[in-house]
C-alpha positions in Angstrom: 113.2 92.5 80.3 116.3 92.7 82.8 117.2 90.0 84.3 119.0 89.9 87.9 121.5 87.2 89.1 120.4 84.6 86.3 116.7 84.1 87.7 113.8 84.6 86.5 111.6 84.9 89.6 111.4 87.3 92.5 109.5 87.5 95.5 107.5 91.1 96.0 106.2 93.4 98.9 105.0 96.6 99.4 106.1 98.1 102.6 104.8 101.6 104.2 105.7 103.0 107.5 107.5 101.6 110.3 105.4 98.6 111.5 105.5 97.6 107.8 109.1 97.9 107.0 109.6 95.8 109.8 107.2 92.7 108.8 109.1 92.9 105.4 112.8 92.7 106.7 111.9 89.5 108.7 109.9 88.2 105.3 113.4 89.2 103.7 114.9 87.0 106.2 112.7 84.5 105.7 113.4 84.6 101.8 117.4 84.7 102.2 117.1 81.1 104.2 114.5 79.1 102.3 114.8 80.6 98.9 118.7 81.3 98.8 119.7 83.4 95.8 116.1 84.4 94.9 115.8 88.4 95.2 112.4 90.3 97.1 111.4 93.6 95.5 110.2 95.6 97.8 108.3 99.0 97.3 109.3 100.9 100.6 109.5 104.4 101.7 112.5 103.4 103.5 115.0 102.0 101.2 117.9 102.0 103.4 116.3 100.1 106.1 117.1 97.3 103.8 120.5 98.4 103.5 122.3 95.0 105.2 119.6 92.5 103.6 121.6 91.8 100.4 118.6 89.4 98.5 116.6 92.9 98.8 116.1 95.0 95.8 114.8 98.5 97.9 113.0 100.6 95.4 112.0 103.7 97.0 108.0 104.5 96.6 105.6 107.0 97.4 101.9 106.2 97.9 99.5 106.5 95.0 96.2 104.9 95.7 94.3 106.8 97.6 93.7 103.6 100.4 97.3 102.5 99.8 95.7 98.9 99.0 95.8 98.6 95.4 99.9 99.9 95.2 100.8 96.0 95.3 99.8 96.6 91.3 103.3 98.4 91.2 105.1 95.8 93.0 103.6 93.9 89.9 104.5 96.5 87.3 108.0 97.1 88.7 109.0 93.6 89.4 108.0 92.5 86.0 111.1 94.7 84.5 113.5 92.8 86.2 111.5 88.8 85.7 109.3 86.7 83.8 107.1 85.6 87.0 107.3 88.0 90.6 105.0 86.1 93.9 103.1 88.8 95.6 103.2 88.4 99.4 101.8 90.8 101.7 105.0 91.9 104.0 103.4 90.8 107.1 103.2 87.3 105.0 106.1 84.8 106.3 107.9 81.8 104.6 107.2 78.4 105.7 109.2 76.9 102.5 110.0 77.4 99.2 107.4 78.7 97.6 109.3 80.1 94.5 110.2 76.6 93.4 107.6 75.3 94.4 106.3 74.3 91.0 106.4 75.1 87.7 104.2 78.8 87.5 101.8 78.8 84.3 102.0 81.5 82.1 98.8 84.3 84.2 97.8 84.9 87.7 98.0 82.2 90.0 95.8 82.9 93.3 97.1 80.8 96.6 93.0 80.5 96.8 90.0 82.2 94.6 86.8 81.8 94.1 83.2 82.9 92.1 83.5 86.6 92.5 79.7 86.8 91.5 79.9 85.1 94.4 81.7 86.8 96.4 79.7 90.8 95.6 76.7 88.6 96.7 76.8 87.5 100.3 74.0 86.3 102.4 74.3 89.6 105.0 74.1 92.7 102.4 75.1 96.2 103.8 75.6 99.3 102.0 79.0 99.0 100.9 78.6 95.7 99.6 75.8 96.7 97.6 77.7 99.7 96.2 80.5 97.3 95.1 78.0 95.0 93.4 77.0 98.2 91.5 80.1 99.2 90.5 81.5 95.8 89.8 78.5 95.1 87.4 79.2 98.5 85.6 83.1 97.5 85.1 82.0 94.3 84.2 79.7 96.0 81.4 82.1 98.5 80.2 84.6 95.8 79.5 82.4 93.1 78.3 83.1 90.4 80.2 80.9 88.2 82.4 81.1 88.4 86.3 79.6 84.9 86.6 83.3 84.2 84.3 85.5 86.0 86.6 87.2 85.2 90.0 88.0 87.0 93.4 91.6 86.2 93.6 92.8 86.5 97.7 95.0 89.9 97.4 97.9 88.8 100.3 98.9 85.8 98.2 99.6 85.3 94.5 102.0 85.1 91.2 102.0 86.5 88.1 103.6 85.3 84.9 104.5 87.2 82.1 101.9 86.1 79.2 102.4 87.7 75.8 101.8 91.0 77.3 98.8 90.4 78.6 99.9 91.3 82.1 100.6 94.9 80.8 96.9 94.7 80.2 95.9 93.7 82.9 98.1 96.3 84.9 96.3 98.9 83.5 93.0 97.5 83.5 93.6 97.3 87.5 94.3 100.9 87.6 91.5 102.3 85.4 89.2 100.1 88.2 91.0 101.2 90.7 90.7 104.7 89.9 86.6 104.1 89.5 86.4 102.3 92.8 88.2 104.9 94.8 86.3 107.9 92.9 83.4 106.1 94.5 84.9 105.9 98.0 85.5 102.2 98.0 88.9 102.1 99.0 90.2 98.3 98.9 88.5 95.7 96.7 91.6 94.6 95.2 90.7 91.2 95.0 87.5 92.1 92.9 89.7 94.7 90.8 92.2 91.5 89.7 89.6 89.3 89.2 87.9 91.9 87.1 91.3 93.6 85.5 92.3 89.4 84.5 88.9 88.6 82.4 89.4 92.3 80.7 93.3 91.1 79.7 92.1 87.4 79.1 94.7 86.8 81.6 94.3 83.2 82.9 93.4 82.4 86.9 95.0 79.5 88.0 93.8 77.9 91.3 97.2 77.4 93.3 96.8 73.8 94.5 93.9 72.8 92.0 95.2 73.8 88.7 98.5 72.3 89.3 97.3 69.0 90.0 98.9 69.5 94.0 97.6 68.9 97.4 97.0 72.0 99.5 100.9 73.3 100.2 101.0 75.0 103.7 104.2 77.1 102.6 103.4 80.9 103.5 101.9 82.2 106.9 99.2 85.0 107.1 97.0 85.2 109.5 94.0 85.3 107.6 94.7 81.6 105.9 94.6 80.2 109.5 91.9 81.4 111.4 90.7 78.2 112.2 93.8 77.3 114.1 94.6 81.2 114.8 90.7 81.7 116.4 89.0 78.1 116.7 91.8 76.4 117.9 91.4 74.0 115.2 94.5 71.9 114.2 92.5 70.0 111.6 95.0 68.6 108.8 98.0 70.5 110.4 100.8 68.7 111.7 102.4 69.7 115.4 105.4 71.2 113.9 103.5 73.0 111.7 101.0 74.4 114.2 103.9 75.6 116.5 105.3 78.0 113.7 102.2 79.4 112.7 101.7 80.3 116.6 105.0 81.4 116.6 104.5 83.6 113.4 101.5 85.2 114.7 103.3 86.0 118.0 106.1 87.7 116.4 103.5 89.8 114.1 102.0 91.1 117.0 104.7 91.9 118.6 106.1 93.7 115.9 102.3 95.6 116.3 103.4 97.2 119.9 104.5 100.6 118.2 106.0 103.3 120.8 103.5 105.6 121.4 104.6 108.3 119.5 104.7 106.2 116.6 100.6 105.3 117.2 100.0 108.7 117.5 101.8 110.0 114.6 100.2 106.9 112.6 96.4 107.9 113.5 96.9 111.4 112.0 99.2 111.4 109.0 98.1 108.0 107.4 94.4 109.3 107.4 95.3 112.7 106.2 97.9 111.2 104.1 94.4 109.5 102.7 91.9 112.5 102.6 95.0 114.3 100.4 94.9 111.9 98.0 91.5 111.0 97.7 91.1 115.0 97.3 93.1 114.7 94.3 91.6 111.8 92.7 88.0 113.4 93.1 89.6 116.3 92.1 91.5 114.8 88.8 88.2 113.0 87.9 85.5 115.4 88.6 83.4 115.1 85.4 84.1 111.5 85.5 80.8 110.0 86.8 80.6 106.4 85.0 83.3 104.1 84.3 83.6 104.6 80.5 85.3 107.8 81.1 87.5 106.4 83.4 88.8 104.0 80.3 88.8 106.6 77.4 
């Protein structure tokens, strides 16, 4: 394992396109003044728009999932060369403090919030994709012989992994085998289901990020998603005025960054779909006598 500038944690990102570049040079920013000297590997297909950020290791990317989603497993697999323990945020994710010391990170996945993922492929209103995902999660969960009622859905825009005895190796390529069997099926995100899933297989631990460290519930990273009930009810409920001020300051800013020039919308409606149909082509392609999930593990 390399080891850069003494530490041995980074912050990680994946970053695609314009709008998304953009979200993680203001995380970088972000980084640089609340977690001075700690480094953000980020997965880009820009790396020089990085080029005056100096706490930013820029590795260059291109796509390989066919819905983009589940690449954040190579900001895993990458950043683990360099550390022992690498935080996932999504790039349009923002710093409220120092997350990275933040605690002492147990050895496995730590999810800023999980939950049952029997749960979870079970919800009251059923549809036809979430019936399709309870299908194929019950046939990974077979192939691998583990129980679904033992796993979790870990959120996907939040969370650390710690290098365990090489059980995060397993568990990198666990994710892919399931990602590869999801997308085959046309299921193209599900990355919280595929961790959960790819975590039991490695008997990689899930740790509960306030919970299983014995904290109280740390408002230190913005997304939108983990306050929508101040973000769409209005609801300031165990938030503090300063507090609520940035995160309605943070979502401002993301949206803002949002208003692409036109050209760019345009451009972003055609390639990024054909960009998917290309790849998804392949992968059907690549698998095309693959039908069940044990051939996807052979």
């Amino acid at each position: 394992m390399k080891n850069h500038n003494g530490n041995e944690i980074c912050y990680t990102t994946i970053a695609i396109g314009h709008e998304y570049n953009l979200h993680a040079r203001k995380l970088a920013e972000d980084i640089s003044h609340l977690s001075p000297n700690i480094s953000i590997v980020i997965l880009t297909d820009r790396p020089k728009f990085f080029i005056d950020n100096s706490n930013v290791i820029p590795i260059r990317h291109r796509v390989i999932s066919a819905g983009i989603f589940h690449d954040k497993l190579y900001c895993i697999e990458k950043s683990l060369e360099y550390f022992k323990c690498c935080i996932f945020l999504d790039a349009d994710c923002r710093l409220i403090s120092n997350m990275a010391c933040s605690r002492a990170w147990k050895p496995g996945l730590t999810a800023k919030t999980c939950w049952s993922l029997s749960k979870h492929i079970r919800p009251k209103k059923s549809s036809e994709l979430t019936i399709k995902t309870q299908r194929l999660t019950c046939e990974v969960a077979r192939e691998f012989g583990v129980s679904i009622d033992d796993c979790k859905f870990v959120y996907e825009a939040a969370f650390i992994v710690h290098a365990d005895n090489q059980k995060e190796i397993e568990f990198l390529r666990a994710w892919k085998q399931i990602r590869d069997f999801f997308e085959f099926n046309g299921i193209f995100d599900g990355e919280g289901v595929a961790m959960g899933l790819a975590a039991a297989k490695a008997s990689l631990n899930v740790h509960h990020y306030n919970s299983s460290y014995n904290s109280k519930d740390i408002k230190d990273v913005y997304k939108d998603k983990l306050f929508y009930r101040l973000l769409i009810h209005k609801d300031c409920k165990d938030l503090s005025d300063d507090l609520c001020k940035k995160i309605l300051e943070f979502d401002q800013q993301r949206k803002q960054r949002q208003h692409l020039a036109i050209w760019r919308k345009a451009s972003r409606k055609i390639v990024l779909p054909t960009m998917k149909r290309i790849r998804f082509s392949k992968l059907k392609t690549k698998n095309s006598r693959k039908q069940k999930f044990a051939n996807f593990i052979l």
